[in-house]
N, C-alpha and C positions, 0 to 999 in steps of 0.2 A: 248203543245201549237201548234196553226197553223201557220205555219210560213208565210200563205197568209196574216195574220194579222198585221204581221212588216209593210209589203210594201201597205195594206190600211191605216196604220196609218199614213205616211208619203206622205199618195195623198188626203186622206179625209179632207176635211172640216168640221169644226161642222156649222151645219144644222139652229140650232138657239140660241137662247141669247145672251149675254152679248160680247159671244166673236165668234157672227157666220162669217162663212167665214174663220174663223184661220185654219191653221189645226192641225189636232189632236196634233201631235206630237208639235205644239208651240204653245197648251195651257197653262197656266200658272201654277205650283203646286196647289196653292190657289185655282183657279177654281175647281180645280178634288178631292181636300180635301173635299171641299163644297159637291162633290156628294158624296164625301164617308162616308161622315157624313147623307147627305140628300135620298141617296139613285140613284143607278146608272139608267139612263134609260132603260127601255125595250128594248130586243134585242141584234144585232150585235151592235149597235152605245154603249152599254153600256159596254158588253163585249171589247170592243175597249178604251172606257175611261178609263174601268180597269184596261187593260194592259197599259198605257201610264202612269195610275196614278203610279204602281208599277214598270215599268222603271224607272220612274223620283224619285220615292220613294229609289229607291237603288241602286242612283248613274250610273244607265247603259243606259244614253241616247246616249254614243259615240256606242251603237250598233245600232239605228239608222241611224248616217251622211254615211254611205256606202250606205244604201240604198235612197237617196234623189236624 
């Protein structure tokens, strides 16, 4: 994994919908289920929901609050 990835999650906003403006990292599970059922977007922003989803997916979002 790239570890540039932790510290864009934790500065990035999502861009649009339901929940734009949040950022990554305090999207809600529910949101990121939805894409992993519906399908991640194109790209780095998806790559990036992925990893947030599977943080949050297994209990490791205290390896984020360092980096905020």
């Amino acid at each position: 994994m790239d570890s540039k990835i932790l510290l864009e999650i934790v500065k990035i906003k999502m861009p649009f919908g339901k929940y734009q403006n949040r950022l990554l990292c305090d999207l809600p599970i529910s949101y990121l289920e939805w894409f992993a059922a519906k399908g991640w977007p194109a790209g780095k922003l998806g790559q990036m929901l992925a990893t947030v989803y599977e943080i949050k997916l297994n209990g490791l979002e205290y390896l984020l609050k360092p980096l905020r």
